[in-house]
N, C-alpha and C positions, 0 to 999 in steps of 0.2 A: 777065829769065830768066837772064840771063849773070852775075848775083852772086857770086863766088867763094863765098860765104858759103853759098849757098843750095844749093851742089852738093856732093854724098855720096854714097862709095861702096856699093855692093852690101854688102849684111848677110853674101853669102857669100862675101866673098872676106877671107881670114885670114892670117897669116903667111906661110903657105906660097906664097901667089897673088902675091905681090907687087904687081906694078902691072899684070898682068895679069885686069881686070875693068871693069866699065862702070861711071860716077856717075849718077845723077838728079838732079835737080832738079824741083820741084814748085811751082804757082804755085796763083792759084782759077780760072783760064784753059785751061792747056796742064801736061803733062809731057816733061821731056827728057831725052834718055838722052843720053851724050857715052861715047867710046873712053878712058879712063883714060890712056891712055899717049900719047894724043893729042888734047889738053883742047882746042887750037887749030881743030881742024879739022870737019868735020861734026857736026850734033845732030842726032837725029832727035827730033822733036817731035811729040807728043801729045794730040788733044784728052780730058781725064782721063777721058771713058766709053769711050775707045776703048783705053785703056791695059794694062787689066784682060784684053780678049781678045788682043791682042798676046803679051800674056805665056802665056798656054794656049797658043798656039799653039807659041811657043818650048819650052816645057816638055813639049806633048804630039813635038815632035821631036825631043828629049832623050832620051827614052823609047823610040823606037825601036830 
């Protein structure tokens, strides 16, 4: 899971974001999310059907 290869930023983070944004990575196991600016230290990791409501949840709190 820790591939350098295999880890990629967020779709929305653009110029403007700099390195302020989180990567993923993706396996047929688990997905991980890691702190961009701090590639060394905690993943939260993901079994991939749980991935999906994580993110609704982030985004319905965005929303408010």
């Amino acid at each position: 899971m820790r591939r350098a290869d295999n880890w990629r930023k967020s779709s929305h983070s653009g110029p403007g974001d700099g390195n302020e944004c989180v990567e993923i990575a993706t396996s047929t196991t688990h997905v991980a999310v890691r702190d961009s600016k701090a590639p060394a230290r905690a993943t939260l990791t993901f079994p991939p059907e749980a991935f999906a409501p994580f993110l609704e949840v982030l985004k319905s709190d965005a929303r408010r």
